[in-house]
N, CA, C and O of each residue as an XYZ file, in Angstrom:
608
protein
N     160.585    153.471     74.813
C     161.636    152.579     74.407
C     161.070    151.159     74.367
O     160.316    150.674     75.210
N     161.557    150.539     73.226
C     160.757    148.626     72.870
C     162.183    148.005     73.237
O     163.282    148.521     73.029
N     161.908    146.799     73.819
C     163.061    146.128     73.739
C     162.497    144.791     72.844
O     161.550    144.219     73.383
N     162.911    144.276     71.674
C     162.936    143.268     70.942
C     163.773    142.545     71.251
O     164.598    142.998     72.044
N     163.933    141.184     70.798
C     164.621    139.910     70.678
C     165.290    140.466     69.082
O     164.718    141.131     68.218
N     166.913    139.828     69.094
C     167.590    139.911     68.112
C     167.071    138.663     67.216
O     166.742    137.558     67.646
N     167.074    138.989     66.218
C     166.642    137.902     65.238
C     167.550    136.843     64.752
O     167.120    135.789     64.285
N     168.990    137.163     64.878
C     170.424    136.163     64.753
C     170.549    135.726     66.111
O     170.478    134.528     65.835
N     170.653    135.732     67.114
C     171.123    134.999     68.827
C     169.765    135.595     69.362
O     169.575    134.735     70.222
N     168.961    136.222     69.452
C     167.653    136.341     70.498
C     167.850    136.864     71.675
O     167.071    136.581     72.585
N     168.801    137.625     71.861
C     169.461    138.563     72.865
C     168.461    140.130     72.844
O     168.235    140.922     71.929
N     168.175    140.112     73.807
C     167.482    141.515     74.308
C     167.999    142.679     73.311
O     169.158    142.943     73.631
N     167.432    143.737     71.861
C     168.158    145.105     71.675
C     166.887    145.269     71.533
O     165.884    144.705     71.096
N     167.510    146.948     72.427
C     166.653    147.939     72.475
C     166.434    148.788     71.177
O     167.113    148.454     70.207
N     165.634    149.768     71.044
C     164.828    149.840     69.569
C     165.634    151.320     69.031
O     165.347    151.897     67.982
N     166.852    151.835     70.154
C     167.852    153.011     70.133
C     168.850    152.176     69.064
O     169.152    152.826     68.063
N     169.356    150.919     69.149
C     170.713    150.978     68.734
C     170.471    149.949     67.432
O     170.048    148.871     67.848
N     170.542    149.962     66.737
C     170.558    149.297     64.862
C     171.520    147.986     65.162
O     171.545    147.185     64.228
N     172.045    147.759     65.925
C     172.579    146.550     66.058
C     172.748    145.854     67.165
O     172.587    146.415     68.249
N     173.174    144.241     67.080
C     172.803    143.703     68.555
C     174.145    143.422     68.924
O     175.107    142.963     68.307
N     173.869    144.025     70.707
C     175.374    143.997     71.162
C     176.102    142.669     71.359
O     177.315    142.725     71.560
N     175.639    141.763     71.333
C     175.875    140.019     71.506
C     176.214    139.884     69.864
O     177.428    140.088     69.870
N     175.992    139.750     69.035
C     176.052    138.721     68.025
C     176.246    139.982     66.488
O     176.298    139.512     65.351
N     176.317    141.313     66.689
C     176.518    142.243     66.054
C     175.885    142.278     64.727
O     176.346    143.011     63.852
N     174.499    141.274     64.452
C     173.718    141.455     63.166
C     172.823    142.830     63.643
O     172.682    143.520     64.653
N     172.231    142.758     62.016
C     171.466    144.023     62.209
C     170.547    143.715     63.165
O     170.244    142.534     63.337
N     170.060    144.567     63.806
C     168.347    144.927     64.557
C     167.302    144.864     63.471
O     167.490    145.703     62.591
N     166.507    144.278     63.344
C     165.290    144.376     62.586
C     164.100    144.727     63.327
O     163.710    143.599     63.628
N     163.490    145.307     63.689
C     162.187    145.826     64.510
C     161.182    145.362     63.641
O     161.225    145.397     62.411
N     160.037    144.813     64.533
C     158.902    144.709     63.655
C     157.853    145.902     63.318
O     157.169    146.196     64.298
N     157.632    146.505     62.378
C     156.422    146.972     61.703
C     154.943    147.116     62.411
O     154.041    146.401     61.974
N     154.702    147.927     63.382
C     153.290    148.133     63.456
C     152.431    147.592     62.355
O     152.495    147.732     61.133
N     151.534    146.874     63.204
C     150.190    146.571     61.828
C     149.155    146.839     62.739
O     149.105    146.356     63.871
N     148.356    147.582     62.268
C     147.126    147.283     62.915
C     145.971    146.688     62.444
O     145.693    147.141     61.333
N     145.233    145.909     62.810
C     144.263    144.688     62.738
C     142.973    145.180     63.081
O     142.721    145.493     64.244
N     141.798    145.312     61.799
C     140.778    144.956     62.571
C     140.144    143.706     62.806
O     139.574    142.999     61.974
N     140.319    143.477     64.177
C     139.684    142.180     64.698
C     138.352    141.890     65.071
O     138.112    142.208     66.235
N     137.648    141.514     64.606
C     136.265    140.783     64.841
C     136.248    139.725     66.172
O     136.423    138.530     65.937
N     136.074    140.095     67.319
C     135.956    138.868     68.035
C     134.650    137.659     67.508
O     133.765    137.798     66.664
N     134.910    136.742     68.201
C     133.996    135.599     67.598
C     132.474    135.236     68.228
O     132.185    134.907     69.379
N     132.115    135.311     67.740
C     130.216    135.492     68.230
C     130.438    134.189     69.097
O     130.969    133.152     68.700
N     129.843    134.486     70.575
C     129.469    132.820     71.146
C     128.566    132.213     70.871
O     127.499    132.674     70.466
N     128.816    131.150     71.031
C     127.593    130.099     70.446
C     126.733    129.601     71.690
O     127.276    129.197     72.718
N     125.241    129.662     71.510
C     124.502    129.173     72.868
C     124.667    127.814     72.889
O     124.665    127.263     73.990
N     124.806    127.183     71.930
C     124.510    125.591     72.207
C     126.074    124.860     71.051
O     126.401    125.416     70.003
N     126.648    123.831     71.495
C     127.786    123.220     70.645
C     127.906    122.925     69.540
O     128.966    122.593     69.010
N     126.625    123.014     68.915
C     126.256    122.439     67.563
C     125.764    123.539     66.785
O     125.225    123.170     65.742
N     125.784    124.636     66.954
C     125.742    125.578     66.743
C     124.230    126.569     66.681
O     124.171    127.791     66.540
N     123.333    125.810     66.801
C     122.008    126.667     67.095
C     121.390    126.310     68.270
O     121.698    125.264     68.841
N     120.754    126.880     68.593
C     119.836    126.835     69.839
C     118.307    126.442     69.807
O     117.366    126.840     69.120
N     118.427    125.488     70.836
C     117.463    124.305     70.756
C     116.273    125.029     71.524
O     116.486    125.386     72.683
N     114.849    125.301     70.860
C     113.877    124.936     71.672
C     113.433    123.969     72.591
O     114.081    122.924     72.655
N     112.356    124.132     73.384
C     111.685    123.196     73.890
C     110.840    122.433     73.181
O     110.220    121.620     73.867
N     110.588    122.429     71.896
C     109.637    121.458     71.056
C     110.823    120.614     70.728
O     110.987    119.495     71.214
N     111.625    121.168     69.910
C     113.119    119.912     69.291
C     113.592    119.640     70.287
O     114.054    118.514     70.104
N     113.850    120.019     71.545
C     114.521    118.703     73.091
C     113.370    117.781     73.415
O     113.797    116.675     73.746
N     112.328    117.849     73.428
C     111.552    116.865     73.755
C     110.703    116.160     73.084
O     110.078    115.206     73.549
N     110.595    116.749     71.501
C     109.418    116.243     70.196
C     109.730    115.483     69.411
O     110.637    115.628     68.591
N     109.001    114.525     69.550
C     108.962    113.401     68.536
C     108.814    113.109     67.135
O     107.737    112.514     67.163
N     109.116    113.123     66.108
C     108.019    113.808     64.740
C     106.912    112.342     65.230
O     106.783    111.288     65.852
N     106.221    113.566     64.167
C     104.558    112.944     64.728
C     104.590    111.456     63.965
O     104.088    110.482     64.524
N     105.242    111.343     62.591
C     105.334    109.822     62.285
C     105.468    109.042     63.139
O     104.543    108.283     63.426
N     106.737    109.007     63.827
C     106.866    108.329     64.884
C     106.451    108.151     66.010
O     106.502    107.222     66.816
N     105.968    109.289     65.988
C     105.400    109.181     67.919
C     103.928    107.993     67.678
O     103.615    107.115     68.482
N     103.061    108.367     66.069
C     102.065    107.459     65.807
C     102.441    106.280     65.824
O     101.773    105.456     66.448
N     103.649    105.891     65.120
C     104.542    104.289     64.887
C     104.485    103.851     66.309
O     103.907    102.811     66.625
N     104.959    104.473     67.001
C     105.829    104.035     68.355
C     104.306    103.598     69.326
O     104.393    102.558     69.979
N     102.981    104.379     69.399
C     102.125    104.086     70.209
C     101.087    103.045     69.280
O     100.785    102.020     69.891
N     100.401    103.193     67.644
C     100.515    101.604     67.303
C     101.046    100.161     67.777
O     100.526     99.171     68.292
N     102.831    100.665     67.187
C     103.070     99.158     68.107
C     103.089     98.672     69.645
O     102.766     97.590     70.137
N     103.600     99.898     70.250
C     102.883     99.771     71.659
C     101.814     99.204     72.270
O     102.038     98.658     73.350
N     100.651     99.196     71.827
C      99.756     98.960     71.733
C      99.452     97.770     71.542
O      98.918     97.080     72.410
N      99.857     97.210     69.954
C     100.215     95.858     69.163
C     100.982     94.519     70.368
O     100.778     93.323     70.574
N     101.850     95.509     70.886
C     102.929     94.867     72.237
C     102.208     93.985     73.482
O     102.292     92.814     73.852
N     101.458     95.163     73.928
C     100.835     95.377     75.313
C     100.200     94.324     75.352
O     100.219     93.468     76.236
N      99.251     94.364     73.804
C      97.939     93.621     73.866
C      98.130     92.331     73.871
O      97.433     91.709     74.672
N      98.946     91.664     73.149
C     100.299     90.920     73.050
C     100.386     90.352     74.030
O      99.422     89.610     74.220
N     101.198     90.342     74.871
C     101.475     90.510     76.466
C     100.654     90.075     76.881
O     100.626     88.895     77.229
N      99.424     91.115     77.019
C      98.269     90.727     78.134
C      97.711     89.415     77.160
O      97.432     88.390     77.782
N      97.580     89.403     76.041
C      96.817     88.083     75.664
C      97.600     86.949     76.436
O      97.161     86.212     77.320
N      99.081     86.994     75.794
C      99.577     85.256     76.162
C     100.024     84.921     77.221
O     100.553     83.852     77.526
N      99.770     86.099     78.017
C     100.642     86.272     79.719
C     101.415     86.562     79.890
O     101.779     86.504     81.064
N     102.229     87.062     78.984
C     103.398     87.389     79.372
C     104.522     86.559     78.523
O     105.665     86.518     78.980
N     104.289     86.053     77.587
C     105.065     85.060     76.595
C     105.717     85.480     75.481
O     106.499     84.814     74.803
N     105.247     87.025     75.248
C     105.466     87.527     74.137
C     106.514     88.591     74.242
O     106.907     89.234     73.268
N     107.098     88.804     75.885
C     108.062     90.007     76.232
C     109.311     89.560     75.323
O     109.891     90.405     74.641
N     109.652     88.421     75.326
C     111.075     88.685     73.999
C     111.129     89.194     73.149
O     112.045     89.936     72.793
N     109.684     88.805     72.315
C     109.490     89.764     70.476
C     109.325     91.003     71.329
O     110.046     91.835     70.778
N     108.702     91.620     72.485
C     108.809     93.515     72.678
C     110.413     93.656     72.656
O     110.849     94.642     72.063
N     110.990     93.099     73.025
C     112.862     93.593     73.396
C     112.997     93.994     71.744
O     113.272     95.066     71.205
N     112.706     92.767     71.231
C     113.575     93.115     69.900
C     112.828     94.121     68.557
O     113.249     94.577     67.494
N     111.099     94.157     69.523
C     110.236     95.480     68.567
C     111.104     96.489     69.159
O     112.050     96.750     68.417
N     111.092     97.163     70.287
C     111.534     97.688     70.720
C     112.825     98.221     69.916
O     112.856     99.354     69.436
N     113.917     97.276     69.809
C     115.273     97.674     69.270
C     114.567     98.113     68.128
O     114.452     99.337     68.174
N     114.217     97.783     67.453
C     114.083     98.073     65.671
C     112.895     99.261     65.949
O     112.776    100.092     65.048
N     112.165     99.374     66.925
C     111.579    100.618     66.630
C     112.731    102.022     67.049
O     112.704    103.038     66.353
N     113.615    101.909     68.147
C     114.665    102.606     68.162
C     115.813    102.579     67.020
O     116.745    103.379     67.088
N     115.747    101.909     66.272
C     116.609    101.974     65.454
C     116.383    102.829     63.546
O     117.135    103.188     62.640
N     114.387    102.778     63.900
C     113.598    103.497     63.272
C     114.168    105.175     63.705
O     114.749    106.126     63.182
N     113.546    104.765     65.038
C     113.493    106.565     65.650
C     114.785    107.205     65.599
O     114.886    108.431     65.649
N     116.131    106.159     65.467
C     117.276    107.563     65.138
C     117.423    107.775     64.066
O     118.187    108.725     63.893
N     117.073    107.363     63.234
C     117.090    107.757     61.505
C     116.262    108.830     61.317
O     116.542    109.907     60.792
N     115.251    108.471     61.768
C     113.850    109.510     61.341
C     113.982    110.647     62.022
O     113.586    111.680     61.482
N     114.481    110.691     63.158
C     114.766    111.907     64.057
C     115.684    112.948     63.401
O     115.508    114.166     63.360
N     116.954    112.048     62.768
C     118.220    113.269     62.305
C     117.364    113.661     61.151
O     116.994    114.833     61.088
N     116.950    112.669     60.079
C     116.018    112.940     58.817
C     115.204    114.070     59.012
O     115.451    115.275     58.976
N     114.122    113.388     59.237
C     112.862    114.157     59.028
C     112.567    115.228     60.827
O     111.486    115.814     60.760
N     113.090    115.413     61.791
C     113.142    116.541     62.827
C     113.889    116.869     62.618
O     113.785    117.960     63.179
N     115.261    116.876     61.954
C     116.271    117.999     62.160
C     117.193    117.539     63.444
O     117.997    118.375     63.855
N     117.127    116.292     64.087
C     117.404    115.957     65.730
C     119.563    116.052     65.069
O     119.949    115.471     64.055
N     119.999    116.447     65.499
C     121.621    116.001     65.869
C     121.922    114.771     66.449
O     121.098    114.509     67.326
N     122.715    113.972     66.320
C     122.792    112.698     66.621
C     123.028    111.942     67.917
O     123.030    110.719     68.056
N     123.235    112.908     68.877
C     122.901    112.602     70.184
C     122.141    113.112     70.646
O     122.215    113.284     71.863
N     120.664    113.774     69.666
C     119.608    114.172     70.362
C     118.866    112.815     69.700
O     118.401    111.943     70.434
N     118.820    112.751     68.590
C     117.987    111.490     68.209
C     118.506    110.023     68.978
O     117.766    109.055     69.158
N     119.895    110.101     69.368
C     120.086    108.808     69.852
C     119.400    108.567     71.364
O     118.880    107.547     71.816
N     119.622    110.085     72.070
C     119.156    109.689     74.041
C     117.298    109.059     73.177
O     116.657    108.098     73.604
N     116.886    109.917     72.010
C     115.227    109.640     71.976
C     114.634    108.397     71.404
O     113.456    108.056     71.306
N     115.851    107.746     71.017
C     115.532    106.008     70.302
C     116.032    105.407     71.554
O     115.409    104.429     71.966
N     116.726    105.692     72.015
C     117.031    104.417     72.881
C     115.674    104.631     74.284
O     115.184    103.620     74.786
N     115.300    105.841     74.677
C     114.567    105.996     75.364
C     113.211    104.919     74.555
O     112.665    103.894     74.964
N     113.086    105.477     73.662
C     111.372    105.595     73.177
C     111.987    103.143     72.810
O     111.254    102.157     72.742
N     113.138    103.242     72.730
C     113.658    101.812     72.479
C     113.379    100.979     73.932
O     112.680     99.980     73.758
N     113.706    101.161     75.015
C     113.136    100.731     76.305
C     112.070    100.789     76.501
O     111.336     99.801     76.540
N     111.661    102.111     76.699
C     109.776    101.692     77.090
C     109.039    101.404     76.346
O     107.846    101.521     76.624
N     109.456    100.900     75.066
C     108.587     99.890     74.108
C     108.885     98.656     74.610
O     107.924     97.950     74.913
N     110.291     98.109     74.815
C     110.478     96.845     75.557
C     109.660     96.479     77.069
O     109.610     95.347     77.551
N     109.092     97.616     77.630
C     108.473     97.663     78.783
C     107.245     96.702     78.636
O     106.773     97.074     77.561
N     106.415     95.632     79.115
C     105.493     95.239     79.094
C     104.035     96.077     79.700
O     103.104     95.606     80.353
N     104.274     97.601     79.162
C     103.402     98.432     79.789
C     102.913     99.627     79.027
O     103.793    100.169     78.358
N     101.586    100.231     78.960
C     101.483    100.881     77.870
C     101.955    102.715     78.053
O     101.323    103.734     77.777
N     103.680    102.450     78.782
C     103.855    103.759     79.157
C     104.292    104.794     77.674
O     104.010    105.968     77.433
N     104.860    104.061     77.097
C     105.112    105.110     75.234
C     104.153    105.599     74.806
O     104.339    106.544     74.038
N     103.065    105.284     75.032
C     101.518    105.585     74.405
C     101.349    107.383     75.826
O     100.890    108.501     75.593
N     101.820    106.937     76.826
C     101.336    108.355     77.583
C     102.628    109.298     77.442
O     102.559    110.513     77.632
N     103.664    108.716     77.135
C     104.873    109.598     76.757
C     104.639    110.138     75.039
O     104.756    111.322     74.721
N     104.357    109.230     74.228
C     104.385    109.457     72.771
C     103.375    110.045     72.430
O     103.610    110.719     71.427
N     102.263    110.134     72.799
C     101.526    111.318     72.437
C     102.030    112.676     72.541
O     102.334    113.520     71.699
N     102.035    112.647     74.016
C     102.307    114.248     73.781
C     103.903    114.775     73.108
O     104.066    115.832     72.500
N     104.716    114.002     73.325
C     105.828    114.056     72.105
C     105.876    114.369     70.777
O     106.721    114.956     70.101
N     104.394    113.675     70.423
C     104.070    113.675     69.011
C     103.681    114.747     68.816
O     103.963    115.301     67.754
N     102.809    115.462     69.908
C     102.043    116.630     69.394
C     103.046    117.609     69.766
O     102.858    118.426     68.865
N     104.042    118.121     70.516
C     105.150    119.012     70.369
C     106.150    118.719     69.381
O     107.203    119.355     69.429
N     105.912    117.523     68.159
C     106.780    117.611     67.186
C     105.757    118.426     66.138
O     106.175    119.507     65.721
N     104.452    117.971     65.693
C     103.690    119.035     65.308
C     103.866    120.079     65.235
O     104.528    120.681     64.389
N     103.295    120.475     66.124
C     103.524    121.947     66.204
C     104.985    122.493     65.967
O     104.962    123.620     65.472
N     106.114    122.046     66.165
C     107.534    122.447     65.957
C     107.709    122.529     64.455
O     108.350    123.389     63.851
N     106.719    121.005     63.693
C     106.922    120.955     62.458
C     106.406    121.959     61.311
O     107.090    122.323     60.355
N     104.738    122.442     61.641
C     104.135    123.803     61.707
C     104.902    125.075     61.727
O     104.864    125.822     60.749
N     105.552    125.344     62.721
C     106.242    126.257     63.393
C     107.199    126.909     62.249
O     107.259    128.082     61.880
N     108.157    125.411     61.665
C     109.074    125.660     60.654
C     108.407    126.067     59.413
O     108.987    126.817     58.628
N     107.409    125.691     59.220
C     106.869    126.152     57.591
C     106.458    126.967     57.685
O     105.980    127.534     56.703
């Protein structure tokens, strides 16, 4: 025995009597359907594919070369005038991060809060008066390589 909701007042009839004892419209029962349902595949990651360890931590190699050039360009910089030249690193810095999130979604494939944590990162320790991007950006560079390899 089904008990449905009347479709005129929404009063409890059971699926025995063709009419509802409250409000005396017909009973309408609903129709079996049966459905094939597909549940929905989970997704490993929010964006919908799943990230290696070369694309969470790889640089494309353009950049990782850009980024330890001017690094370099920076440092030397620095150490020449004593230390006079750390304002122009702040603002190499910005514009080389502002390089690296373009080039990241572009040319790596990065999603936009993977390219953004990697410009603003690779955007600070260029502002650093120290030649730490050059020991980070290498090997960045060379796990974008190979990732880039990987794809072709």
């Amino acid at each position: 025995m089904t008990i449905v909701a009347c479709s005129g007042c929404g009063a409890p009839v059971e699926d025995s009597n063709q009419y509802c004892g409250k409000c005396g419209s017909k009973a309408s029962f609903p129709v079996p359907r049966f459905y094939n349902v597909v549940p929905p595949v989970p997704q490993a990651h929010p964006h919908g594919f799943v990230k290696g360890f070369a694309q969470m931590f790889g640089l494309d190699p353009r950049i990782a070369f850009l980024a330890f050039i001017v690094d370099m360009m920076l440092f030397s910089g620095d150490v020449l005038s004593g230390g006079g030249l750390v304002v122009f690193s702040v603002f190499a810095g910005a514009a080389l991060g502002f390089i690296t999130y373009k080039a990241q979604m572009r040319w790596y494939g990065d999603d936009k809060e993977s390219a953004l944590i990697k410009s603003v990162v690779l955007a600070l320790l260029t502002a650093i008066p120290v030649p730490l991007p050059a020991i980070l950006s290498i090997p960045s560079g060379i796990l974008g390589l190979v990732h880039n390899l990987r794809k072709k």
